[in-house]
DRENPA-3360 file (N, C-alpha, C; in nm, 2 decimals, always signed):
BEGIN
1 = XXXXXXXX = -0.54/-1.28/-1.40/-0.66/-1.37/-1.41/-0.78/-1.29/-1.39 ~ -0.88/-1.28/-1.49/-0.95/-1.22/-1.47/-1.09/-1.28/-1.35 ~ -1.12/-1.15/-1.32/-1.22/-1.20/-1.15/-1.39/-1.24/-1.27 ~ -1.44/-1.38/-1.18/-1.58/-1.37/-1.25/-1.67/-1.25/-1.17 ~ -1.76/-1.21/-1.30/-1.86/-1.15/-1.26/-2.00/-1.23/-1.25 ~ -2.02/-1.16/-1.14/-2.18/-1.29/-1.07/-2.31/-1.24/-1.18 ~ -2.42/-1.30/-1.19/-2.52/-1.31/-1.29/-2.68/-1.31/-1.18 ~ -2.74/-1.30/-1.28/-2.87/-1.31/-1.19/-2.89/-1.42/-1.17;
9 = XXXXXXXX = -2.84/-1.54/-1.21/-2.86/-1.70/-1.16/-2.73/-1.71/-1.08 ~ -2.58/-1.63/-1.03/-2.50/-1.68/-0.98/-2.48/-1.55/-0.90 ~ -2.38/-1.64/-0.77/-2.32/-1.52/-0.65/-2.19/-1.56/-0.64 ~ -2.08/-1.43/-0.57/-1.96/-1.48/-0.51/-1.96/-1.57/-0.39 ~ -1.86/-1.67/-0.37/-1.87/-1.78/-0.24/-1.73/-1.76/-0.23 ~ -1.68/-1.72/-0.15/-1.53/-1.76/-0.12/-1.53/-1.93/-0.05 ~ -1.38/-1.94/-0.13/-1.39/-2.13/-0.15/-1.31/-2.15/-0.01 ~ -1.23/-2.05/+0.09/-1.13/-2.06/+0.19/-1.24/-2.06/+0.33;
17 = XXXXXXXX = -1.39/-2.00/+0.33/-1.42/-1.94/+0.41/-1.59/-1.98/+0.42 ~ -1.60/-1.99/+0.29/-1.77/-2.00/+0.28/-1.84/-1.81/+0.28 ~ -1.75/-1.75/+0.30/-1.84/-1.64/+0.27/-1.93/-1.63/+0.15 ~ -2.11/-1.57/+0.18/-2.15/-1.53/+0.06/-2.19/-1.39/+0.07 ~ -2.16/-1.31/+0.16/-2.20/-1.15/+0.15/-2.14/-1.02/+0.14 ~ -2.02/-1.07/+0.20/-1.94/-0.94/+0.21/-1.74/-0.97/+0.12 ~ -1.76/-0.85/+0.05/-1.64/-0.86/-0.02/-1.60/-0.77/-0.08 ~ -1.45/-0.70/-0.07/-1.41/-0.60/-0.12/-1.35/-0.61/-0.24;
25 = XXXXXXXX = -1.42/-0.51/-0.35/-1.39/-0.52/-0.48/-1.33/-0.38/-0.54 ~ -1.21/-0.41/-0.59/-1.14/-0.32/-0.71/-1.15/-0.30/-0.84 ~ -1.22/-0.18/-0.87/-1.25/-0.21/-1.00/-1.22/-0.09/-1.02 ~ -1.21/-0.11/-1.19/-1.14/+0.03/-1.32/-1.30/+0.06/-1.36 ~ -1.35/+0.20/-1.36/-1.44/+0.20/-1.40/-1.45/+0.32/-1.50 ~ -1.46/+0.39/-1.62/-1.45/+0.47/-1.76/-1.61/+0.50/-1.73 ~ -1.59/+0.63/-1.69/-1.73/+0.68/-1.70/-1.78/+0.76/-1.76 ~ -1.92/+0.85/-1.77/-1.92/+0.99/-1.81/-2.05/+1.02/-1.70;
33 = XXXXXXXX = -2.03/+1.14/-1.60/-2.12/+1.17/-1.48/-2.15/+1.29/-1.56 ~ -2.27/+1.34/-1.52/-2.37/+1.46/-1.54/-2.37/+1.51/-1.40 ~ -2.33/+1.61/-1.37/-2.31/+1.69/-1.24/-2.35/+1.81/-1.27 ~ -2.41/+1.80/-1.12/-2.47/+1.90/-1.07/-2.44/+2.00/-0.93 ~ -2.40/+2.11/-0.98/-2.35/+2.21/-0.87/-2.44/+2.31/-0.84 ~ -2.46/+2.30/-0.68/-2.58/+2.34/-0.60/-2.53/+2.53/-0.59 ~ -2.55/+2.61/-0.53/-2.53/+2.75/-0.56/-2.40/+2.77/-0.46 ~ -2.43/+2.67/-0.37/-2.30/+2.66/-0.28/-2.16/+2.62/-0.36;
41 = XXXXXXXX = -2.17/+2.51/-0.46/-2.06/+2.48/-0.50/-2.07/+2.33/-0.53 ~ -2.14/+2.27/-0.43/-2.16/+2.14/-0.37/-2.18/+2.06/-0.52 ~ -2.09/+1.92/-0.56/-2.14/+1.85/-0.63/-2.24/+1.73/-0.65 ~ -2.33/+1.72/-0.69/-2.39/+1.56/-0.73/-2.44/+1.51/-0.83 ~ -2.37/+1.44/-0.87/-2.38/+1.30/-0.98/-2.52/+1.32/-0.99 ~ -2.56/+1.33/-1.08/-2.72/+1.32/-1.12/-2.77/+1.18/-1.23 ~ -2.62/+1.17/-1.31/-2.64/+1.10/-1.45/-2.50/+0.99/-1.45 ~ -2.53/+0.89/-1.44/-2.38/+0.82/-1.48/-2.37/+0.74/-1.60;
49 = XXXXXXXX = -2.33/+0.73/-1.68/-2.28/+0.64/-1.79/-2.17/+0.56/-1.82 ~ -2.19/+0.42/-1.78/-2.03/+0.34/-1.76/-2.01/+0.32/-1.89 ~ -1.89/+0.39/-1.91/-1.84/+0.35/-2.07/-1.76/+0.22/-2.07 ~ -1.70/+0.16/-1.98/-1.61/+0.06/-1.94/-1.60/+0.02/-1.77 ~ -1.61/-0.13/-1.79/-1.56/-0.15/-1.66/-1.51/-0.27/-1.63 ~ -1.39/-0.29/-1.53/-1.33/-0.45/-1.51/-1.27/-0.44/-1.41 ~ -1.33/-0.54/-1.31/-1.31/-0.60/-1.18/-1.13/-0.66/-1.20 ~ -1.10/-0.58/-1.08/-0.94/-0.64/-1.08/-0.92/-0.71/-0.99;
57 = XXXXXXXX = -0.97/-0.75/-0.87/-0.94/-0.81/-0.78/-1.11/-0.85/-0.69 ~ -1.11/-0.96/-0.58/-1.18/-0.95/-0.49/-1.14/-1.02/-0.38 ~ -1.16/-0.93/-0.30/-1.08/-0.97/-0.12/-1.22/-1.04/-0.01 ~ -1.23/-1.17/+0.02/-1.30/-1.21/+0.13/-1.25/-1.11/+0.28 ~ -1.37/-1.03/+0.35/-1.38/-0.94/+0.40/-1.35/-1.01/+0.57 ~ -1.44/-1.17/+0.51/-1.42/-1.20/+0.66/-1.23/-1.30/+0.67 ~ -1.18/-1.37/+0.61/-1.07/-1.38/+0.59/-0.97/-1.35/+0.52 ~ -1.00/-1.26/+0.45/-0.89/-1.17/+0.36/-0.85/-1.25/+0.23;
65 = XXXXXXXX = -0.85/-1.38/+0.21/-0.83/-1.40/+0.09/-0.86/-1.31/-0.04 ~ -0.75/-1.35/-0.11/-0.77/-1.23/-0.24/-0.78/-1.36/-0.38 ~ -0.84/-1.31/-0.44/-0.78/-1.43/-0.59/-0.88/-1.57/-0.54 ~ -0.96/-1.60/-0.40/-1.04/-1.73/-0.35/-1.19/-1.73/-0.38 ~ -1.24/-1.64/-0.47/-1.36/-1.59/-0.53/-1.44/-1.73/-0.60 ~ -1.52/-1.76/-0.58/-1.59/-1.89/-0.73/-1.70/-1.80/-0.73 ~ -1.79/-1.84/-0.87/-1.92/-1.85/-0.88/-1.99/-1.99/-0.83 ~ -2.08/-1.97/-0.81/-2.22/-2.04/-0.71/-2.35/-2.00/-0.75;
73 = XXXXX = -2.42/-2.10/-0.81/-2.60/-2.09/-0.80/-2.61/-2.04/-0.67 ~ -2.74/-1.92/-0.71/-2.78/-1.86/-0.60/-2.90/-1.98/-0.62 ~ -2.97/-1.93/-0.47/-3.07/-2.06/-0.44/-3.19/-1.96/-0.49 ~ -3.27/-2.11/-0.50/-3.40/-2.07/-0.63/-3.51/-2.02/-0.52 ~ -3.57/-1.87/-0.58/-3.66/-1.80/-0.49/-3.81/-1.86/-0.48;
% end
């Protein structure tokens, strides 16, 4: 089943717990990074480009539910 992704009008709510802020997410992500190595060796991502991406899962942090995810109107600013 695929997980919703939240929008600028919606957020995740876990439906077990009422969480709205904290949640652990699994996702497949196909990228292409532009890196940068310092004279030491050291690398850092400078440039990312997601060629692909799809949420596999999301675990409520404060009760662990996995798969108990909805979308929810965020409230109006």
């Amino acid at each position: 089943m695929p997980v919703p992704v939240p929008t600028a009008e919606t957020r995740w709510r876990c439906t077990l717990c009422g969480n709205l802020t904290r949640f652990d997410v699994t996702r497949t992500v196909r990228a292409v990074d532009y890196v940068h190595l310092d004279l030491a060796g050291e690398p850092t991502v400078e440039e990312r480009e997601v060629l692909e991406e799809s949420l596999e899962s999301v675990r409520c942090r404060w009760c662990n539910a996995v798969d108990q995810v909805e979308l929810v109107q965020r409230p109006p600013r």
